[in-house]
VOLUM-477976 format. One record per residue: x, y, z of N, C-alpha, C, O in turn; residue number from 1; residue in one letter. Coordinates in Angstrom, 2 decimals. Layout:
<sites>
X,Y,Z,X,Y,Z,X,Y,Z,X,Y,Z,NUM,A
...
</sites>
This chain:
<sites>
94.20,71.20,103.40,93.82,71.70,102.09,95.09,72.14,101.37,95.86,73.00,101.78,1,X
95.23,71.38,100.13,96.65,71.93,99.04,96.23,73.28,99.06,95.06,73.66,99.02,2,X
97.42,74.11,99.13,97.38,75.59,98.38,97.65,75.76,97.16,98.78,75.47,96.76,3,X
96.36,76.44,95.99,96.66,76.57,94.67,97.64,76.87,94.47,98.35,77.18,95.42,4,X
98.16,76.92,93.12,99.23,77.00,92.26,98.57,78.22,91.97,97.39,78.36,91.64,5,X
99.54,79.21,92.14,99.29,80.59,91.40,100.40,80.55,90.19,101.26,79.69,89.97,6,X
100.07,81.87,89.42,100.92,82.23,88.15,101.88,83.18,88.40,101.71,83.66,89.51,7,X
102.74,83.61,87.86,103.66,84.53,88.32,103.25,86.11,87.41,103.72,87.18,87.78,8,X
102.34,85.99,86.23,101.77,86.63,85.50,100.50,86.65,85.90,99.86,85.63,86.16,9,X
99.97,88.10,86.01,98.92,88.09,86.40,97.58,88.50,85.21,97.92,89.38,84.42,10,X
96.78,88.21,85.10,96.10,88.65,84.05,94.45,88.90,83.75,93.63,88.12,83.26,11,X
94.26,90.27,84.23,92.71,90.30,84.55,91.99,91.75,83.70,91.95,92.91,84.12,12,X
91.64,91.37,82.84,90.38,92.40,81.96,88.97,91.29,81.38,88.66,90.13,81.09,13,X
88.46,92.86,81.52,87.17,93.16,81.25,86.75,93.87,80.12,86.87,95.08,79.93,14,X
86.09,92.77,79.16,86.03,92.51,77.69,84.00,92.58,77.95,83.34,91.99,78.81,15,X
83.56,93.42,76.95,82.22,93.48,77.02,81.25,92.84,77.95,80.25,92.16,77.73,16,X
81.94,93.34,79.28,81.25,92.85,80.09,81.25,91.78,80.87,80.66,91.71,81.95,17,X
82.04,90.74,80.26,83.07,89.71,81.31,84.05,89.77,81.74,84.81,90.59,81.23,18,X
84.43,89.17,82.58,85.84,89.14,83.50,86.53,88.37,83.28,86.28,87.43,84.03,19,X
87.57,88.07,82.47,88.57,86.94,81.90,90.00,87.47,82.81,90.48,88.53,83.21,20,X
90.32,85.95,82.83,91.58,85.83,83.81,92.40,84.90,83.42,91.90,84.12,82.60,21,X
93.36,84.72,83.67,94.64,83.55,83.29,93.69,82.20,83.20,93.88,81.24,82.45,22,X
92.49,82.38,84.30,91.94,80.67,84.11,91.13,80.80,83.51,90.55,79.73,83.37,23,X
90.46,81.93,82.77,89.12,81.75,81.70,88.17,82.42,82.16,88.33,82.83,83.31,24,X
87.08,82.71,81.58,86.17,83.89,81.96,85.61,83.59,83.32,85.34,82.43,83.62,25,X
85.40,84.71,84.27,84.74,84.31,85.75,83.74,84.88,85.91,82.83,84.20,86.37,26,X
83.40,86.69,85.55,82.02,86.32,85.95,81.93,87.19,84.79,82.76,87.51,83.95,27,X
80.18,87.60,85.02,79.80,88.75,83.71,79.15,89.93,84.63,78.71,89.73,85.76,28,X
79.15,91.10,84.00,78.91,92.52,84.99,77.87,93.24,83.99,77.84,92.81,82.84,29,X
76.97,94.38,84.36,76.54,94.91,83.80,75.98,95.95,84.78,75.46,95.70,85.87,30,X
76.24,97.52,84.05,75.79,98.55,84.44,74.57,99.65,83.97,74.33,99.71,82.77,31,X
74.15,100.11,84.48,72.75,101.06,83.97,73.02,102.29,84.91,73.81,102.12,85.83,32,X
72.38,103.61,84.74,72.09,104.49,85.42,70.87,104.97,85.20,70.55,105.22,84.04,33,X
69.92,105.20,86.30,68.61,105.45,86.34,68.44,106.75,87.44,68.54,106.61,88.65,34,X
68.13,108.18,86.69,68.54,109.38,87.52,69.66,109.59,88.24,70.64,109.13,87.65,35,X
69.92,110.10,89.31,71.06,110.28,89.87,71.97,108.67,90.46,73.17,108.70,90.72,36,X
71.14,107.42,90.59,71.83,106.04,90.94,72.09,105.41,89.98,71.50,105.34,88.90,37,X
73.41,104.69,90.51,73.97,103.85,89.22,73.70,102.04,89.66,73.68,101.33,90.67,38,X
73.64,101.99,89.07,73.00,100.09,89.20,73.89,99.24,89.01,74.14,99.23,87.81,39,X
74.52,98.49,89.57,75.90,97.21,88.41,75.09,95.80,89.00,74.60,95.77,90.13,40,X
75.05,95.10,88.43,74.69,93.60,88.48,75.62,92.56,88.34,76.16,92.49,87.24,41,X
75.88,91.89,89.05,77.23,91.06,88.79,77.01,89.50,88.77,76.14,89.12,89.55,42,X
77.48,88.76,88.20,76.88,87.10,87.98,77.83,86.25,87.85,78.50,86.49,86.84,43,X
78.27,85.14,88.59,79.23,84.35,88.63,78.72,83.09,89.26,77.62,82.93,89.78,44,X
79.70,82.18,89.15,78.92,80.54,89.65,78.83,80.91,91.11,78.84,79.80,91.65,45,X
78.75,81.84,92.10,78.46,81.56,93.46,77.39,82.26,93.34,76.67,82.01,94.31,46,X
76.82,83.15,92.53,75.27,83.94,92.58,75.37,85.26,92.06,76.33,85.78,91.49,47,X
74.33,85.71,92.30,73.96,87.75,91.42,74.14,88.31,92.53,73.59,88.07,93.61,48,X
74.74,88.89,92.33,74.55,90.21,93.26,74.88,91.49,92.92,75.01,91.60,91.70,49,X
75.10,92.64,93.61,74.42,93.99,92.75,74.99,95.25,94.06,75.06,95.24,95.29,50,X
75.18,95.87,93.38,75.50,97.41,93.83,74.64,98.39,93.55,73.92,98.43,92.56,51,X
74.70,99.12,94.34,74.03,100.73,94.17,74.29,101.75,94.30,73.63,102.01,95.31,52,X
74.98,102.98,93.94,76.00,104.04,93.92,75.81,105.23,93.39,75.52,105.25,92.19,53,X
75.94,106.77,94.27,75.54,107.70,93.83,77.00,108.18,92.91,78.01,108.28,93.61,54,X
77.16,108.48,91.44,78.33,108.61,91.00,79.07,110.09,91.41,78.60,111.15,91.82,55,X
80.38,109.67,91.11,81.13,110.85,92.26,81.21,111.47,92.94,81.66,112.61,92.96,56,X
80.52,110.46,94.13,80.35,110.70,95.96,80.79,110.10,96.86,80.89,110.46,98.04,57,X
81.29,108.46,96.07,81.87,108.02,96.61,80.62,107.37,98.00,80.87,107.18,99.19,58,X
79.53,107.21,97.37,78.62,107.11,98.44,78.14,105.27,97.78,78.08,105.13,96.56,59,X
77.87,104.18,98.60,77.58,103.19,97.51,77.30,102.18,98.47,77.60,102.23,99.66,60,X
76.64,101.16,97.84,75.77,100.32,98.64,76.20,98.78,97.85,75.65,98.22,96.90,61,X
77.12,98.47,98.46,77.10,96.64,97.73,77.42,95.30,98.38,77.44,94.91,99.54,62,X
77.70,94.67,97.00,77.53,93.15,97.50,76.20,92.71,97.79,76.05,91.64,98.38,63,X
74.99,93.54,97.35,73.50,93.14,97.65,73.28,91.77,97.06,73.53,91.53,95.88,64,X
72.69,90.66,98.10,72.82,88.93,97.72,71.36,89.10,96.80,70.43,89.82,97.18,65,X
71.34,88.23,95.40,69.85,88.74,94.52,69.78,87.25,95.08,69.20,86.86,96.10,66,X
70.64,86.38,94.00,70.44,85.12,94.34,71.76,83.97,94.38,72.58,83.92,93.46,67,X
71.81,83.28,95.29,72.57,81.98,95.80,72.50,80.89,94.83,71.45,80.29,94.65,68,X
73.84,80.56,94.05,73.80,79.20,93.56,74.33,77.83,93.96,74.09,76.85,93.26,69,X
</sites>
């Protein structure tokens, strides 16, 4: 297997909710809080998946698989 070509510049923000990078947007994120848990949903061409996190406890539950593409 060739090893990619990386950049020597690195370049990664998060613009309303997508993830843009030197190669173009990768995934899209979205957060909610519902009582004391915080929710993030995350979506990219390999699938959804999702976190769950009590905020500043450092206590958190992720990488939950929603769905496989």
């Amino acid at each position: 297997m060739p090893k990619r070509k990386r950049s020597w510049i690195n370049f990664d923000k998060t613009i309303a909710g997508v993830n843009v990078t030197e190669r173009g947007p990768q995934s899209f994120s979205k957060g909610f809080k519902i009582g004391p848990f915080r929710f993030t949903i995350n979506g990219r061409k390999s699938g959804i998946r999702a976190s769950i996190g009590v905020p500043g406890t450092g206590i958190s539950k992720r990488n939950i698989k929603l769905k496989d593409f």
